[in-house]
C-alpha positions as CSV (number, residue, x, y, z in Angstrom):
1,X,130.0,90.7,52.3
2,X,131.3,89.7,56.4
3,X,131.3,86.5,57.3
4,X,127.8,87.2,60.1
5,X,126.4,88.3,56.5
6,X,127.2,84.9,54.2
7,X,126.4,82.6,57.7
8,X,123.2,84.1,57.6
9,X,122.3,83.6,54.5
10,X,123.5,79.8,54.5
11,X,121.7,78.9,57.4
12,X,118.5,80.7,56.5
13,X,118.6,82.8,60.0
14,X,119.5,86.4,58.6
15,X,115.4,85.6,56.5
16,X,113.8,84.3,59.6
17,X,115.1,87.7,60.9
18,X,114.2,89.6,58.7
19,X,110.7,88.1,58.7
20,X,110.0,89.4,62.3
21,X,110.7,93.1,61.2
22,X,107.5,95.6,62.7
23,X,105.5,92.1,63.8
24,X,103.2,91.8,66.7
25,X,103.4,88.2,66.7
26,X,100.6,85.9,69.1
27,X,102.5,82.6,70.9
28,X,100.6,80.2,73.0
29,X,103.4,77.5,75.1
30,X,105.3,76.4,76.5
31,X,103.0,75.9,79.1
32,X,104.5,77.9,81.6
33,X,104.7,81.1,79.4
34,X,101.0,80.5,78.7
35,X,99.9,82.8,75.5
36,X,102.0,85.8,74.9
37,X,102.6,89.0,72.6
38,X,106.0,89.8,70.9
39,X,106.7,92.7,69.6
40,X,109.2,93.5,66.6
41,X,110.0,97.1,65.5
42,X,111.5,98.2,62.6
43,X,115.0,98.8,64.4
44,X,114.6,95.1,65.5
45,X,114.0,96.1,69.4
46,X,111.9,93.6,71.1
47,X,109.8,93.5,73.9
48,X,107.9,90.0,75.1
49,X,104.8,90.6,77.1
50,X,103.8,87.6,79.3
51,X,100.0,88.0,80.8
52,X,100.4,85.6,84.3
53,X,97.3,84.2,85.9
54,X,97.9,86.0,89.0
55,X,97.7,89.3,87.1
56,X,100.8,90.3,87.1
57,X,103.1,90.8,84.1
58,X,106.7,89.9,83.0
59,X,108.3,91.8,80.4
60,X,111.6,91.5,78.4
61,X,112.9,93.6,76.6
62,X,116.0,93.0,74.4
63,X,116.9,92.1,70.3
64,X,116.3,89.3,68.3
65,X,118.1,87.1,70.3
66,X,117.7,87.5,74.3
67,X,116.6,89.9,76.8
68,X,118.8,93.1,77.8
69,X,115.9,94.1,80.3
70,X,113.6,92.2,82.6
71,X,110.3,94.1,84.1
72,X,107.8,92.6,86.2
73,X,104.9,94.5,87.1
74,X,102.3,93.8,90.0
75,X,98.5,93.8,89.1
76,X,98.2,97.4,89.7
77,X,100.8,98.1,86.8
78,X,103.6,99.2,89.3
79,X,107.2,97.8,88.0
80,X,108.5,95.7,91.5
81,X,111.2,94.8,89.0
82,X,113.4,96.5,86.3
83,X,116.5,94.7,86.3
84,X,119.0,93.7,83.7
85,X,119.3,90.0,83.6
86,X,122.5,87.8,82.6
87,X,123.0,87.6,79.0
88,X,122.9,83.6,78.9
89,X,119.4,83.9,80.8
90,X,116.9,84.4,78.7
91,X,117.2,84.0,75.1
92,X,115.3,83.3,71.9
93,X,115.2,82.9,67.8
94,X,112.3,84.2,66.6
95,X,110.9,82.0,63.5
96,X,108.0,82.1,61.2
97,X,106.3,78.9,62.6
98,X,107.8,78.8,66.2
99,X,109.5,80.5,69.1
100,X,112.6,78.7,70.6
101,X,113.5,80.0,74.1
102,X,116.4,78.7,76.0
103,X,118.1,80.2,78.8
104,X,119.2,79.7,82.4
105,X,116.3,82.1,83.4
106,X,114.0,79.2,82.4
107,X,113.1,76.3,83.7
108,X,116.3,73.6,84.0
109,X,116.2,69.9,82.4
110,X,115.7,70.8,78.5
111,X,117.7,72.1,76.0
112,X,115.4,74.9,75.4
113,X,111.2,75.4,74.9
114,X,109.1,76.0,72.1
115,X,106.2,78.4,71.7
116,X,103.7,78.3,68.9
117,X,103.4,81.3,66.6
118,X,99.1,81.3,65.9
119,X,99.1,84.5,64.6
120,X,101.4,87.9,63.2
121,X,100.3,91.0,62.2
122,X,102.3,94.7,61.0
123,X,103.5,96.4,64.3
124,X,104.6,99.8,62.8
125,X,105.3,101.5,66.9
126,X,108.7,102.0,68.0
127,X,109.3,100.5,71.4
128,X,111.2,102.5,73.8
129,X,109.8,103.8,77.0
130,X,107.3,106.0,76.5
131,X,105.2,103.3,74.4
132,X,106.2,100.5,77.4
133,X,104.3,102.3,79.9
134,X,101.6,103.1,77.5
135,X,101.9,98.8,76.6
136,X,102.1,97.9,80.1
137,X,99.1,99.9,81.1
138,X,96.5,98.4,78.2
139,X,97.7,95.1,79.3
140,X,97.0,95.8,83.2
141,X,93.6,97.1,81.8
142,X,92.6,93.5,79.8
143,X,93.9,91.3,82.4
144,X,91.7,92.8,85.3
145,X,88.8,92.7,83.5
């Protein structure tokens, strides 16, 4: 067994993984992510979709731990950015109870954020590209309504 392997199972994190496997899981906070959807496949790809007030949407896209990919769509659904971020900017662990974010994409002057898990549910999709545009479209569709 390597030594990521044994950590894992000491500290509890390789479960908590594992718990997020093919989850759509609903987080309201920190307040200035509002309530957002992540989205766990079975390949462990994520994507976070964050809803903003002034209709537009923020995407990021990455693994269990932080964002490869950062789209941000206007309220029409067009990307105005598709970037890839730094690695130490936006990252996250994923946890039955709570979402810890930390990063130097977020806001300076705490350690890191936490976002309330209120609800999961089976996510069986695969993310990749096609099913982003087909995500990022439904969500242009609620939030003008």
């Amino acid at each position: 067994m390597g030594f990521l392997r044994v950590l894992g199972k000491l500290t509890g994190i390789e479960g908590k993984i594992e718990w997020s496997r093919a989850k759509r899981i609903e987080v309201v906070g920190p307040e200035f992510l509002g309530q957002h959807f992540i989205y766990v496949d079975q390949d462990f790809n994520v994507a976070i979709f964050f809803p903003k007030s002034d209709r537009t949407l923020h995407i990021f896209v990455g693994d269990t731990f932080h964002a490869h990919r950062w789209i941000k769509c206007d309220p029409t659904g067009q990307k105005v950015k598709d970037e890839i971020p730094p690695e130490e900017a936006f990252e996250w662990k994923i946890n039955p109870e709570n979402i810890w974010y930390r990063g130097t994409g977020f806001p300076p002057g705490k350690p890191g954020y936490r976002g309330k898990v209120i609800e999961s549910e089976k996510f069986l999709d695969e993310i990749n590209e096609n099913w982003l545009d087909i995500k990022i479209k439904e969500y242009i569709k609620l939030m003008s309504l």
